[in-house]
N, C-alpha and C positions, 0 to 999 in steps of 0.2 A: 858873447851874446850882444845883438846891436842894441843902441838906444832907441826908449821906443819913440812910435810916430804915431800920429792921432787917429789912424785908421789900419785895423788888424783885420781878417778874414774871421778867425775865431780867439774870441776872451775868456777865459779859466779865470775863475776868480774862488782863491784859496789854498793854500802849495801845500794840502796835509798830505798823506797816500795817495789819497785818491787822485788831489787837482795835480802834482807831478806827475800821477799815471797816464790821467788824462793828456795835460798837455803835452808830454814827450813821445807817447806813443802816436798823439792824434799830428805833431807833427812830424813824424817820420812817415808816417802812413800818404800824409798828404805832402810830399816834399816841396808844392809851386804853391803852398797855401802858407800865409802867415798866422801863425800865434804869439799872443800875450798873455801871461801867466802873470799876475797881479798877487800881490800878501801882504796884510795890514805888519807883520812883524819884521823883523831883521835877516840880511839875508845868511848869515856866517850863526852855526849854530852854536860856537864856544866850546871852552872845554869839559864846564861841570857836564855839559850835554854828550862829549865825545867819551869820557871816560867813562864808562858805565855804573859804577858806584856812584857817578855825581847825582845820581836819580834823587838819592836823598837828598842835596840841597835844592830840586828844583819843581819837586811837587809841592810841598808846604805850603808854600806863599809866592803872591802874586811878583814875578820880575818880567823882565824882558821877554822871555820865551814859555809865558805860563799866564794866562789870562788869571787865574784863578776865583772863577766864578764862585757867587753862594748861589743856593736854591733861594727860594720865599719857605718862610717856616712848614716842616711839614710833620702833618698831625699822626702821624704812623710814626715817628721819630721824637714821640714826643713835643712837639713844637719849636724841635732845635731847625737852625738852616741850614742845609748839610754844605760841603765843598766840593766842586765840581773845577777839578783841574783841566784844563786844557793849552794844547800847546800852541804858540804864539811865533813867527817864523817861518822860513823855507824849510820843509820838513814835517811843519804840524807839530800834530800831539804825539810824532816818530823821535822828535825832539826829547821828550819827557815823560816817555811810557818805558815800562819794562822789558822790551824788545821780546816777547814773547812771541811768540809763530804758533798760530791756530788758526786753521780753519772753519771752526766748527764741525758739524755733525752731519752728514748727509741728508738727514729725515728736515734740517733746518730750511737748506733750498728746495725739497722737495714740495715741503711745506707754504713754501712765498709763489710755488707755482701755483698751487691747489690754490689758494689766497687768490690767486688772479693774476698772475706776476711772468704771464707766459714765457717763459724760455728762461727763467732762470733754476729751471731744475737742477740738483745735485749733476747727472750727466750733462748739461751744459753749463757750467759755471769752472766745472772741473781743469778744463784744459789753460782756463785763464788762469787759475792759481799755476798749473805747470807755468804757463810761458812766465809770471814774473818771477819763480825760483831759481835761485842758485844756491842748491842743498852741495855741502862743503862732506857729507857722507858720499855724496856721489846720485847719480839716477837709478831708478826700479822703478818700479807699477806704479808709485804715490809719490815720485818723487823726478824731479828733475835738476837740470844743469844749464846753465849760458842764461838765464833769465837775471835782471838786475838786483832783485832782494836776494842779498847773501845769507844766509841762512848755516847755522853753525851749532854746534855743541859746546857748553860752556866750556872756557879755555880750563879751567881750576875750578869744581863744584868743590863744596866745602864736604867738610866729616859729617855736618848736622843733615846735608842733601843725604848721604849715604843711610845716616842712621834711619832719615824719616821714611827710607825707601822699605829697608828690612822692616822699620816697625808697620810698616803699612801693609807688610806683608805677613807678616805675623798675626794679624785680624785679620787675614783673608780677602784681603785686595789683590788683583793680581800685578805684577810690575808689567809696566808697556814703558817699552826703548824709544816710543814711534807715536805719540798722540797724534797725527795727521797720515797714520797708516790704514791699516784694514779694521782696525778698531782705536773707538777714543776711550774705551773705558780701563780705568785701571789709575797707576798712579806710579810715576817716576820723573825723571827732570825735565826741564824744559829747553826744548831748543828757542836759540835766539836768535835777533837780527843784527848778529858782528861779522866783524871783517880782521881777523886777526887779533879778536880781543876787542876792539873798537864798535861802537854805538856804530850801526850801518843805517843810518837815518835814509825818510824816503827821497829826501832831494839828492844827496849824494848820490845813489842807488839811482835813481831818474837823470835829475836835470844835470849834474855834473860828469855820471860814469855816458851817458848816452849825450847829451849834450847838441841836438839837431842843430844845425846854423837858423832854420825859418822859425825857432824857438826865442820868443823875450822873453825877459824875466826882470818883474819888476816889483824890487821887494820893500817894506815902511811905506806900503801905499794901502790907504784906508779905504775898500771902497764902499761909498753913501747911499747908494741906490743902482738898480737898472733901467736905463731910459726906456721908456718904452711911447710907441709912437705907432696910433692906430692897431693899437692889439698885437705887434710885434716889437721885441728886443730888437733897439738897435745899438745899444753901447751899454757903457756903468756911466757915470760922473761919482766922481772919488771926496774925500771928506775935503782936501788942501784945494780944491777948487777944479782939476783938471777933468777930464774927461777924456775919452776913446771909445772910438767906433767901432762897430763888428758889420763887417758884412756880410756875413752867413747866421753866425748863432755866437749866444753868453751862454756859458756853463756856471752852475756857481756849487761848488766845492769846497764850502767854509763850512762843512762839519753840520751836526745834527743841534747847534745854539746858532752857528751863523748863519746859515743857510737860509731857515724860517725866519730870523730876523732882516734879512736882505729883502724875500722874498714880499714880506710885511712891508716893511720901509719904501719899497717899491710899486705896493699898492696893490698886493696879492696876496691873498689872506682875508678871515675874518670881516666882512663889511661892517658891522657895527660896532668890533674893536677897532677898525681904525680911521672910523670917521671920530670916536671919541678922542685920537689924538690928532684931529684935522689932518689925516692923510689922504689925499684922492683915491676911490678907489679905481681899479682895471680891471681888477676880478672879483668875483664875491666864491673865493675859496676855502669854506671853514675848516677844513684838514690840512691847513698849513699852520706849522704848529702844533696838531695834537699828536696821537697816539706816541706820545714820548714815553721809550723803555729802556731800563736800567738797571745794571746789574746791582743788586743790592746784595750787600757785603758784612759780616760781621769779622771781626778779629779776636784771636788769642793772643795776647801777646803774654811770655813768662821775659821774669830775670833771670839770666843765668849767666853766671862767672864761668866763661870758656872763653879762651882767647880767638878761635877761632870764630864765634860771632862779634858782631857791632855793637857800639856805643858808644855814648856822649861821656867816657872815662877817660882821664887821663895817657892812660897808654895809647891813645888809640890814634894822636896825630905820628909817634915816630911809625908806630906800625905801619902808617900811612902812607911815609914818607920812603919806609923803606920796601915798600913795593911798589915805589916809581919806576926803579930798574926793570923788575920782571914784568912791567905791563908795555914798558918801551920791547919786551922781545912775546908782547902777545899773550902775558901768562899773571895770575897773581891776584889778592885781593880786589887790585882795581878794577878790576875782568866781570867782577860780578856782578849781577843783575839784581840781586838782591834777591827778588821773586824765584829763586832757585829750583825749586821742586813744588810738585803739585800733583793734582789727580782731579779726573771726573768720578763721579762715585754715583751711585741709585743709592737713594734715601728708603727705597723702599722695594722688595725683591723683585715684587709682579712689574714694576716698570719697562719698559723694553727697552731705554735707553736711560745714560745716567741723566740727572738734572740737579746737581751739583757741581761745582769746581772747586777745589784748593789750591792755594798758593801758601808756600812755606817762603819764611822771608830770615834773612840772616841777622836781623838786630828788629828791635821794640818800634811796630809802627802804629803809634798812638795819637789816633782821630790826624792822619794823614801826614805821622811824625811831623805834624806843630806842635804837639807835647811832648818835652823832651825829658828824659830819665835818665839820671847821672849811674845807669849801668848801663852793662852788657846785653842782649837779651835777643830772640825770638818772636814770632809771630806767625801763627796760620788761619791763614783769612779762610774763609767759606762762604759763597755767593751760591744766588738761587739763578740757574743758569736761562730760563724761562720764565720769566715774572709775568703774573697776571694784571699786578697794577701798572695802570697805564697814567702816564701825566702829559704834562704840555710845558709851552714853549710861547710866551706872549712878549708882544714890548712893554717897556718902560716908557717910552716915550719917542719922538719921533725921531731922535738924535743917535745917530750910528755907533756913537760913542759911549752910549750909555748901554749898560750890560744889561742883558732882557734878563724876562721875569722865568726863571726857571724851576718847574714843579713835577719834581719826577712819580711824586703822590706813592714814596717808597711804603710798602707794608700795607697801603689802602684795601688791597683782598688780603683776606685774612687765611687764604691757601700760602701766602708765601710766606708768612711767619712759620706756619706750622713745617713747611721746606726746610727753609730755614734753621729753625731750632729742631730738626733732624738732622741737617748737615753739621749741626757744629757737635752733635752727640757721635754721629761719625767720627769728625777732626778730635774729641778728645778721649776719643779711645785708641786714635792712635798716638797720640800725644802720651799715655798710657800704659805703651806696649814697652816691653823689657829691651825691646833694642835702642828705647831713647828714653832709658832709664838716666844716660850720664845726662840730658839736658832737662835734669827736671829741674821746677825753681815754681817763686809763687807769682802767680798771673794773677795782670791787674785788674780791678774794677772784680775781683772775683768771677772771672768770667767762666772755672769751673767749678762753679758751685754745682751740687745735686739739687737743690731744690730749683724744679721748671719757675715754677710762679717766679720767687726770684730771677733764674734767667730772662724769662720773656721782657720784665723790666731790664734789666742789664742788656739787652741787645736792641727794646730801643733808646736807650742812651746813649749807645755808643756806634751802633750800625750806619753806616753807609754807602757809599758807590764805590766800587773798584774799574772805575772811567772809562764806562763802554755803552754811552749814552747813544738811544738810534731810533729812526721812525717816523722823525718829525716831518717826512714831506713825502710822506707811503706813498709807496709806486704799487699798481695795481690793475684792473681792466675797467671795474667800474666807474662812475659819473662822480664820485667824492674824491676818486684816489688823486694823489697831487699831481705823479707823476706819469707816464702810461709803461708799459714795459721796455719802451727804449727810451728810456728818462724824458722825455719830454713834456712842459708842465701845461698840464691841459687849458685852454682857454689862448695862449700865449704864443704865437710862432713866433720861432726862433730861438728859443730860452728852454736849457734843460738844467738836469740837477743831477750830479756825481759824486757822491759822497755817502754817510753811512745814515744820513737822513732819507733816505730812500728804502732804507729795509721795513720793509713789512711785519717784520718781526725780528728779535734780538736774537743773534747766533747764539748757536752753545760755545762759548768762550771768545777768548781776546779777540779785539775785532781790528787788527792794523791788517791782518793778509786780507780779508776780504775786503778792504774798502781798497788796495791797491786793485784787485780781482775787480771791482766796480768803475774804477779807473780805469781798465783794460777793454771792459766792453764798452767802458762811453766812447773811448775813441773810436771803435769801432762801424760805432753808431752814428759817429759825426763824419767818420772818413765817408762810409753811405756803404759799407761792404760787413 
């Protein structure tokens, strides 16, 4: 890749899914046009990140490849500040998510077109999820081949993936081989984003396996703002003092916290939040920044003495040590995702689609495993897959470096608690069921108690996001929406927005395919075809 020069055709600024879709695809589409891809993190993603068990050292707490934001206290949660991980790096949050592969729900894009969101209906959105697949089953009607996400079946799902499959069947769930098939409801493992066992992150996947020559890549660069000059983007200028020009169009692709904060910082946003921190303003856009939604999350976790799940025990570095070998041939403890098995489920018969997820996880992950427990143990999260509370996304201050204010205002309608403490009466009946009778054991914080009253306190204690925060820069047809249906942010030529702050509403599940899928059409939108 060259060294860059002060003047590019078009700037990406953010390398999560999206900004690597964006820029890799928008420069091959355009091969006599230059691009710079810009990310405040590091460009080499490490090992905790390549091995796929290292997920658990790298959501916890804030390092190198993990911003690890707090919320502002929030009053549905008690008035705790929840934790909002994100990844930091070439790659994004591909770096430090559980490589899980979902698309959502059909009814979810059909729904952002009805919204105003013209052309991104379920049938148009579709084929871009094909072109970035590369399904390791092979192609059929849902699925495809030669696209850059590898896409794979866990190399070694454990005993507890099998048990919670039978037991989930046993209460009358049905098994689905295929959550991104012809149907998402039911409940069985998850495919992932590996390459022979290995984290298949989105820069790999993009900027390395495709690798354009008219593609820069320029990564530990913070960027402070977008210049803007007579109502159009003409560059960034970067936090260390430099700056780069765009001749055509800025992209900005720094996710649904950086994104609005750029956009803010740059004097788009809010007019009387940011003249309060002496910013000029450009625009007076008050939905930059808001309709922030979130998948709000609760956990069971039990202890249980099985060697085949995780923990903070003694045995657990040789066991470690000694599936070094089998993951060097693609196979073995290390291989796992932790997030193992799951299901969407209806909370309620008359629904016509599910509105829950599960995720079944292989050891104890207590308030974002930063409490740690000297056993073995389990965990099945349950998220409300369409939340009605809506939050936001403000600055701190005018300084690029300081983490904005973020209020996902989880539990504020009081429809999602009651979701909520449906789904988890789902999860612990099958927690329950005689096929995972061997991993019974006692769950903490009493999270299966029978007494609701109890519950509903117990889940906002300990509830939070399973990191699939989006919205903040809604795209739409109307005069408020931020962005218009081919990203462009209204008021603004030149300057669009690529990322998962663009949705209109929050998919039903994991959202790394679709913000690649949103990478694929911005390019397309930039190339002019």
């Amino acid at each position: 890749m060259r060294e860059p020069r002060g003047a590019f055709d078009f700037i990406v600024v953010g390398a999560g899914p999206a900004g690597c879709a964006t820029a890799t695809r928008l420069a091959t589409l355009k091969p006599d046009a230059s691009v710079l891809l810009v990310e405040t993190g590091p460009a080499k993603s490490g090992m905790r990140s390549d091995v796929p068990l290292g997920i658990a050292t790298l959501v916890p707490f804030r390092n190198a490849r993990n911003y690890s934001y707090r919320t502002v206290p929030q009053a549905g949660l008690g008035g705790r500040r929840g934790v909002q991980p994100r990844g930091r790096g070439l790659g994004g949050s591909s770096l430090i998510n559980a490589m899980i592969y979902i698309r959502g729900q059909p009814e979810d894009y059909d729904d952002w077109a009805r919204l105003g969101a013209t052309g991104w209906a379920w049938r148009d959105v579709f084929p871009y999820f094909l072109r970035s697949e590369h399904n390791t089953r092979g192609a059929d009607a849902w699925h495809a081949t030669g696209g850059p996400l590898t896409v794979s079946d866990l190399a070694s799902p454990s005993d507890c993936t099998r048990a919670f499959i039978e037991a989930a069947a046993q209460c009358g769930h049905s098994f689905n081989p295929d959550f991104n098939g012809a149907s998402q409801e039911g409940v069985g493992a998850y495919q992932v984003f590996q390459q022979h066992g290995r984290r298949w992150n989105a820069a790999r996947a993009y900027l390395t396996a495709l690798a354009p020559k008219n593609l820069t890549v320029l990564a530990e660069t913070p960027v402070a703002r977008v210049a803007i000059e007579d109502g159009r983007a003409t560059g960034i200028a970067c936090a260390n003092g430099g700056s780069y020009a765009a001749r055509a169009e800025v992209v900005l692709a720094a996710g649904a916290f950086g994104t609005p904060q750029l956009l803010m910082l740059s004097g788009i946003g809010p007019a009387a939040h940011l003249r309060d921190l002496g910013i000029a303003v450009h625009r007076d856009a008050r939905d930059v920044g808001a309709n922030l939604q979130d998948h709000v999350d609760f956990v069971i976790s039990r202890k249980v003495d099985d060697r085949g799940l995780f923990g903070t025990v003694p045995g657990i570095l040789p066991q470690v040590l000694r599936a070094i070998g089998p993951f060097r041939r693609g196979t073995g403890l290390l291989t796992s995702n932790v997030a193992e098995a799951g299901g969407f489920l209806r909370t309620r018969a008359e629904l016509a689609r599910p509105d829950i997820q599960l995720h079944l996880c292989i050891g104890i992950v207590d308030e974002h495993s930063r409490r740690l427990h000297a056993a073995r143990g389990l965990s099945l999260h349950t998220c409300v897959l369409r939340p009605h509370s809506h939050g936001s996304v403000r600055l701190a201050s005018a300084n690029v470096r300081a983490a904005p204010l973020i209020d996902p205002a989880f539990l504020s309608d009081p429809r999602d608690m009651e979701t909520l403490l449906a789904g988890v009466g789902l999860a612990r009946r099958i927690l329950a069921a005689p096929a995972f009778a061997r991993y019974a054991g006692p769950a903490l914080y009493d999270a299966e108690t029978d007494d609701e009253v109890r519950l509903r306190e117990i889940i906002r204690r300990h509830a939070d996001t399973i990191y699939h925060p989006v919205g903040t820069c809604r795209m739409g047809s109307d005069a408020n929406a931020v962005v218009d249906p081919e990203l462009r942010v209204r008021g603004v030529a030149g300057l669009r927005v690529a990322d998962a702050s663009i949705m209109p509403t929050l998919i039903s599940g994991n959202t790394q395919a679709a913000c690649a899928m949103i990478g694929e059409r911005a390019a397309e939108f930039l190339a002019g075809g």
